[in-house]
C-alpha positions in Angstrom: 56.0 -20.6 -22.9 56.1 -21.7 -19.6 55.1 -25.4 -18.4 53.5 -25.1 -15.1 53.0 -27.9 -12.6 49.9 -28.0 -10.4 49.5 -29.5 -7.4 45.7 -29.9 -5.4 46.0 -29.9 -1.7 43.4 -30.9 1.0 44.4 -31.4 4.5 48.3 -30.2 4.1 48.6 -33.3 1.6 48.6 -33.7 -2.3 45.0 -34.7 -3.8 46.6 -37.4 -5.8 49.5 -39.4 -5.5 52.6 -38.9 -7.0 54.8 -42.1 -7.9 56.5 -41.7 -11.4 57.7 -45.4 -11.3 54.0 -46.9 -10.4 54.2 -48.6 -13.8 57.6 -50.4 -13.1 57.2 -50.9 -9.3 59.9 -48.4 -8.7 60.5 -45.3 -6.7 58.6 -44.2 -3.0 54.8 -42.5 -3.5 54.4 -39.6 -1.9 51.4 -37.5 -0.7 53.9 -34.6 -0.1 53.4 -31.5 -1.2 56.9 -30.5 -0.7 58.5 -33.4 -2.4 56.1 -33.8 -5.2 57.5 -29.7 -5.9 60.8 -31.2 -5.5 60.8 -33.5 -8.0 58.8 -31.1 -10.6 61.4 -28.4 -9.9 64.2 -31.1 -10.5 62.9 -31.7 -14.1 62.7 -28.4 -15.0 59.5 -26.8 -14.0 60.0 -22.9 -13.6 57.5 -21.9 -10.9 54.8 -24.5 -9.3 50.7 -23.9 -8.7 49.2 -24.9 -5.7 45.2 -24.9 -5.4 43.9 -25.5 -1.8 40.9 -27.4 -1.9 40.1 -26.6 1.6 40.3 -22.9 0.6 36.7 -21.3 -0.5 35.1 -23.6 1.9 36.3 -21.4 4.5 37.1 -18.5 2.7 40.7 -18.1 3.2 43.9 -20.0 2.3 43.8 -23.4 4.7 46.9 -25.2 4.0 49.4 -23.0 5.0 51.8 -25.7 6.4 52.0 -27.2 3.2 52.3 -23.8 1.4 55.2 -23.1 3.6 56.4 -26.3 3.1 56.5 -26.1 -0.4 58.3 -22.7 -0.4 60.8 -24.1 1.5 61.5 -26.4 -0.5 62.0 -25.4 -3.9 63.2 -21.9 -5.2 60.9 -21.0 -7.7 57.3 -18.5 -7.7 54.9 -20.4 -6.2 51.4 -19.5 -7.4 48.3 -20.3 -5.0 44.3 -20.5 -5.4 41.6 -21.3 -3.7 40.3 -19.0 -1.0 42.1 -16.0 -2.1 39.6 -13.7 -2.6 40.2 -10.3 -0.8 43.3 -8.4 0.6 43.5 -10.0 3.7 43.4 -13.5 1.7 46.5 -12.2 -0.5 48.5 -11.5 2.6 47.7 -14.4 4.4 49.4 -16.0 1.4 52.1 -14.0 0.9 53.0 -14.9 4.6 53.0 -18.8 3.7 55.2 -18.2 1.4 53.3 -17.7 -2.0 54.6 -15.2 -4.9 51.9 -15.0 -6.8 48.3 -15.3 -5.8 44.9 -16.8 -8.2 41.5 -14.6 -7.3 38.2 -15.9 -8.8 36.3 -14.9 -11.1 33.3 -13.8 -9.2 35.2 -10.9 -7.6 35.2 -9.1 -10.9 31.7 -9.7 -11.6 30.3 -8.5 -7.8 33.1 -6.3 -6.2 35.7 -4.2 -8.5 36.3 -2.3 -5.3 38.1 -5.5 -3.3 39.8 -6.8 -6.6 41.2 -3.0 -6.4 42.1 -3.4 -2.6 43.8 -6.8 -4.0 46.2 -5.6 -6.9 47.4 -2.8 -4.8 48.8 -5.2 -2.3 49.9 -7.8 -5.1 50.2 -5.8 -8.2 51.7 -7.8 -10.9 52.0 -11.1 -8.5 48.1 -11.1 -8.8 46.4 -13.2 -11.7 42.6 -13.6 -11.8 41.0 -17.0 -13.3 38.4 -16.7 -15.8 36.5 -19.7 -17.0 36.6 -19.5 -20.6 33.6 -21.0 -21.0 30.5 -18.8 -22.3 27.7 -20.2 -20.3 30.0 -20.0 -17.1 30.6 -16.8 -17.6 26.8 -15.8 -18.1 26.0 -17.3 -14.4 27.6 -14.2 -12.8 25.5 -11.2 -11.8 27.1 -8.7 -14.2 26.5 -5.2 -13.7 23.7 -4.4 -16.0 22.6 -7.7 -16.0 24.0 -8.6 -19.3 27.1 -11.2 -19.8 30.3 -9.6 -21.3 32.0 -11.6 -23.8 35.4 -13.4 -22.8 37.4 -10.5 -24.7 35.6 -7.6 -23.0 35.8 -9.5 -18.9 39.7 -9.5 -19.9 40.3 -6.0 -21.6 38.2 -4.7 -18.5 40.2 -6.4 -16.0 43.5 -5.7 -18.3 42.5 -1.9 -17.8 41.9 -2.0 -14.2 45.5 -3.1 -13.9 45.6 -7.3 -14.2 48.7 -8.5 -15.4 48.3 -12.0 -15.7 45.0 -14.2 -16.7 44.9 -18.1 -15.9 42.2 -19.4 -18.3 40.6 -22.7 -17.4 38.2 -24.6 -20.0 36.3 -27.0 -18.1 38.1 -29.6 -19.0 37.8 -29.0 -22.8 40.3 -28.7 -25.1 41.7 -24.8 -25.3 40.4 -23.1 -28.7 44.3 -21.4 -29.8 42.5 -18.7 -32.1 40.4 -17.9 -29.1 43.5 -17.7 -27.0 45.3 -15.9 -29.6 42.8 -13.5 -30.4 42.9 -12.5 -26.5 47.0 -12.5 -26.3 46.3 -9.6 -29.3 44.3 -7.6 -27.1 45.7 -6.6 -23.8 49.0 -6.2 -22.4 49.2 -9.3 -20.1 49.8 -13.2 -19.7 48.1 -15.4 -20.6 47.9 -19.1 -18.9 45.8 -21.9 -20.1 45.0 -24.5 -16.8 43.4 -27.5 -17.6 42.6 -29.6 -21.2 45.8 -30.6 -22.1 46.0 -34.1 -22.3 48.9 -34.3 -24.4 52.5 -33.2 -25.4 51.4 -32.3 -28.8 49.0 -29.5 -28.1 51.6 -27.0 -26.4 53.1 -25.8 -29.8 49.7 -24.5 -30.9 49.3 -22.7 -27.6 52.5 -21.6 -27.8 52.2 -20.1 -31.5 49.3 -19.1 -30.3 51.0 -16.5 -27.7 50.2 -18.3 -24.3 52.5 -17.7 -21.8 52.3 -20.6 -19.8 50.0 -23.8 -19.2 49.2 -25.3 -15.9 49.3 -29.1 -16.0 47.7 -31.3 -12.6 46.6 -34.9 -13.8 48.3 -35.2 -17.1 51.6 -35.4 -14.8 50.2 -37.3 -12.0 48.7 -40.0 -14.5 51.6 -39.9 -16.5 49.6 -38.8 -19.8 52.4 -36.1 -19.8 56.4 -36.0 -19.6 56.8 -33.0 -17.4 60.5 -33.2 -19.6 59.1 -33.5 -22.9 56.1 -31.3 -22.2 59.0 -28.5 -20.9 60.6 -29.2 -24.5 58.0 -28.9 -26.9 56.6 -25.7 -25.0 60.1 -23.9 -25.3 
């Protein structure tokens, strides 16, 4: 299982702060985007998320200089969301320098036809996040006007050719017979983003069948050993 570090960006910087030494007084913060990468990549991360906060405001990908930054700078898939949400979007990315681009949920609710458009520039490099959460799930405007379960929005997306899931909780801590249950039923990854506070939980997720987690704050604040959390999740 892969161990996946995030990084938010608004205006070409980092959200939050990164300085590993804050608690000794060593070390140089940075707002970077770029060097923040770096640093992950150095320790072992195998790929690195960017979101772009700036993104769905404007409906597009915003911060392409640090995007292109970023894939300058390390040598690893770099995954991107926020304001990727048609074809044009997804090559507008690609052109920064992304890999592998994040749609949103909404597009499989409203317009199968653009998600579609979508894969068949992206194909396997496209992942589509789904809140896990039931009652976010029931807000869309389903066809039919009922809300699919969790299981049937994945096997629906699986079957129109999604590859790769990244499944965010809201915060809460991910369910790993839920997420095991779903590895069991499709052909495709699996990746949990958000609620993992600590190093311990990545062995259930991984015996659980999740191929990768996505971890922002827990790195930032320290909560998490980018290192350790890289071991336990191998």
């Amino acid at each position: 299982m892969q161990v996946i570090p995030s990084i938010d960006i608004r205006n070409d910087r980092s959200r939050v702060i990164w300085w590993p030494g804050a608690s000794t007084g060593t070390g140089t913060p940075t707002d970077r985007p770029e060097r923040i990468a770096t640093a992950f990549v150095a320790a072992g991360a195998p790929a690195i998320h960017l979101v772009d906060l700036d993104g769905p405001g404007q409906g597009r990908p915003v911060n392409l200089t640090a995007i292109s930054a970023v894939s300058r700078a390390v040598a690893v898939p770099l995954q991107l969301a926020g304001g990727v949400d048609g074809p044009e979007q997804v090559e507008l990315a690609f052109a920064a320098g992304a890999t592998r681009v994040v749609l949103p949920m909404w597009l499989a609710a409203e317009d199968p036809g653009r998600l579609a458009a979508c894969l068949r520039i992206a194909g396997d490099w496209l992942a589509v996040g789904l809140d896990a959460r039931p009652e976010r799930i029931a807000e869309y405007p389903w066809p039919g006007g009922r809300a699919p379960s969790l299981a049937d929005v994945v096997g629906g997306l699986a079957d129109a050719g999604v590859r790769r899931f990244i499944l965010s909780h809201g915060g809460r801590t991910p369910d790993p017979a839920l997420l095991a249950g779903l590895v069991a039923g499709v052909d495709a990854d699996l990746v949990v983003a958000g609620g993992v506070t600590e190093v311990g939980t990545l062995a259930a997720l991984r015996d659980a069948g999740v191929s990768g987690v996505i971890l922002g704050e827990a790195l930032f604040t320290g909560a998490i050993d980018l290192a350790a959390a890289i071991r336990a999740a191998a």
